[in-house]
Each structure stands twice: as C-alpha cells, then as structure tokens.
N, C-alpha and C positions, 0 to 999 in steps of 0.2 A: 590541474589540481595543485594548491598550496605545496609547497616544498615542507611547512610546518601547518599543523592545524590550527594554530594560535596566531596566525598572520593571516587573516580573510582579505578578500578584495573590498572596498566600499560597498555601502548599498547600494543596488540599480536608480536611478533618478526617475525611473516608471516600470512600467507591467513589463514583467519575462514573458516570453509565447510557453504557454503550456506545453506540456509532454502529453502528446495524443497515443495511445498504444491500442492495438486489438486484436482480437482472435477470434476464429471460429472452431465451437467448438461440438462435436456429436453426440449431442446430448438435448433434453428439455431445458428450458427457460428454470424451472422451478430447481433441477438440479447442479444448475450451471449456479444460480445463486447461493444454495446450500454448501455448494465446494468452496467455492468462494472467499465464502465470509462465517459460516460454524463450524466448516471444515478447514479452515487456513492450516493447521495445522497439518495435514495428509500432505501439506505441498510447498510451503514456507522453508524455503533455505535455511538449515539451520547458523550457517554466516550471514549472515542477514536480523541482526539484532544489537542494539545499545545495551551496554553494561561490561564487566570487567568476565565474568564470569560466563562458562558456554552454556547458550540456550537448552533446555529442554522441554519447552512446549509454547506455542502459540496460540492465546483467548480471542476470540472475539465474543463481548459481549452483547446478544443478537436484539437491542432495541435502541433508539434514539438516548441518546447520555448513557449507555455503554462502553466501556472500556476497551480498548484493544491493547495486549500487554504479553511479555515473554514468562513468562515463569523460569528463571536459570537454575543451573545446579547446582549453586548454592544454597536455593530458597530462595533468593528473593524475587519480587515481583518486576519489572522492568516496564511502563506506560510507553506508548509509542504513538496512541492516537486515541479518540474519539469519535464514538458515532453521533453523525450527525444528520443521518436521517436513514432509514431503515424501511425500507418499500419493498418488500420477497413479495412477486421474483420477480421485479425489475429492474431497483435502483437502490443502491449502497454508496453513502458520501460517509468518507472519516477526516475528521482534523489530523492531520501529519503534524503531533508533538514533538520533531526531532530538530532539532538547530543544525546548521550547516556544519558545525565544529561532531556534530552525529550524539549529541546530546539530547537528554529529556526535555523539553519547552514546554514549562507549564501554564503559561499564557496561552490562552486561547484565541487571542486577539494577536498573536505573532507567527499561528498557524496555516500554515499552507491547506488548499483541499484536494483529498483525492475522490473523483466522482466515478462510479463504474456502472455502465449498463447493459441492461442483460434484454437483449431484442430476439425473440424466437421467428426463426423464418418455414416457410411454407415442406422444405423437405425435412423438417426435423432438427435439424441444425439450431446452435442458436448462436448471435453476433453479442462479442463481448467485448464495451469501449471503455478505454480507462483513461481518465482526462487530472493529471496532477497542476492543477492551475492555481493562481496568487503563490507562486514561491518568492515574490517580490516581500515580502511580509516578514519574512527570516532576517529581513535587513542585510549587512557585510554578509560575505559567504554566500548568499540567496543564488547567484549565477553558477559560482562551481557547483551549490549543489544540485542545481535544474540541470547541468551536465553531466552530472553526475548521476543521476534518476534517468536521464535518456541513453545513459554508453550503453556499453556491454555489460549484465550484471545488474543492471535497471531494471522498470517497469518492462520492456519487451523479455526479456530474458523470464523473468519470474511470470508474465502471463504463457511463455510456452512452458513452463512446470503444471500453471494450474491447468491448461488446456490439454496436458497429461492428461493430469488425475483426472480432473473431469468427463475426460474422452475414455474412462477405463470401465471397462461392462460391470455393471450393478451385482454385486453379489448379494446372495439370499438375504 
C-alpha cells in the first residue's frame, strides 16, 4: 500500500489475474441472489464506503443501468458502481466506479467488473463465485488496489458477512 494515496504505482503494461472468491451458502439460489444484491444493505460493512461522511445505507438498484450507491449521513448520495447486467437468481455483474486513490470513477470505460454467481447444488446449498476482473483499467494504482480487494477486508472477508446473512433462518 502507498505510504500517500496521491503517489500510485504506474499502470500494469497488461491484464492483473482477477480476485476469484466464494462461498457456500445454506440457502436457495433465489435467496442467495436477493441477499446479495436488494439486500446488500443487511450485510455491507458499514466501513466499506467512498465519501467524507459515515454511511448509512447501501442501494442496489435491482435492473441493468441501475445504480449501486451509499446514502451517508449527511444526505448525500455516494455512486460506487453500476449494474451491468441483472440475471435473479444467477448472475449479478457491476461496474466498480471506484479509482485506486478509493474515489468516484465516472467513466465507465475505466471501470473494473465484478461478476457473481449463484450456482444451486443438489442438497440445497447454493455456490456463490465472485470473480473482480479488468482491474487493469484503473490505470496507476490498478495493482495496490487488486491487492487490496484480495487481503483481509476484501472480497473474501465481505462474502463471509453475506454468507452470514444469507445463512440466517427466514423470518415470517
């Protein structure tokens, strides 16, 4: 990690290996999606957000060119990604609008993807893959932050929160 955030490494000269993550989790296919991605909020760190001010809820908005964004308490809105494609209950890709400095990117063309699938298996279970690929796209910084989505605190971390929730008995 930078010593300053204003001093990034160059860009990569080609493709970062993606951050592969997954869980399984005790639940339907249909509800492993729902938690996921209209639920993010029941399971979303709330340190885990861009902006000056602390989060208070996390949108996802559930169709292709929906928004993914923080609401803080201040009011305002905070963007973090884009849906880019919307398949319940198997597949969820968003554009990752955040720059390696952990800023808005409102280019969409210097977006990273994150893919996630929801594969139900024969005992009830269902396998949940989370695939963060093209972080080469970010330009400078693109490598801390691929290591940065894979430490502790990253994509594995945050799918054992949502493999919580998701794993928790349906109330009425």
């Amino acid at each position: 990690m930078p010593e300053r955030m204003d001093v990034l490494e160059p860009a990569p000269t080609g493709p970062l290996e993606p951050v592969r993550r997954s869980v399984r989790v005790r639940c339907s296919v249909e509800r492993a999606f729902r938690v996921f991605t209209t639920e993010m909020d029941s399971w979303w760190p709330r340190t885990h957000h861009i902006g000056d001010s602390p989060m208070k809820e996390v949108v996802v908005e559930g169709h292709v060119g929906g928004m993914i964004y923080t609401i803080r308490e201040d009011g305002a809105r905070g963007q973090w990604g884009s849906v880019v494609a919307w398949e319940p209950p198997h597949r969820f890709v968003m554009a990752w609008h955040i720059k390696p400095t952990w800023e808005y990117e409102p280019d969409v063309a210097k977006c990273s993807l994150v893919e996630v699938l929801f594969t139900s298996a024969d005992d009830g279970t269902t396998l949940v893959e989370l695939e963060h690929r093209n972080i080469e796209v970010h330009g400078a910084g693109s490598a801390t932050m691929r290591d940065q989505v894979a430490a502790a605190g990253g994509w594995g971390d945050l799918l054992v929160l949502f493999g919580a929730k998701a794993d928790e008995e349906k109330t009425a």
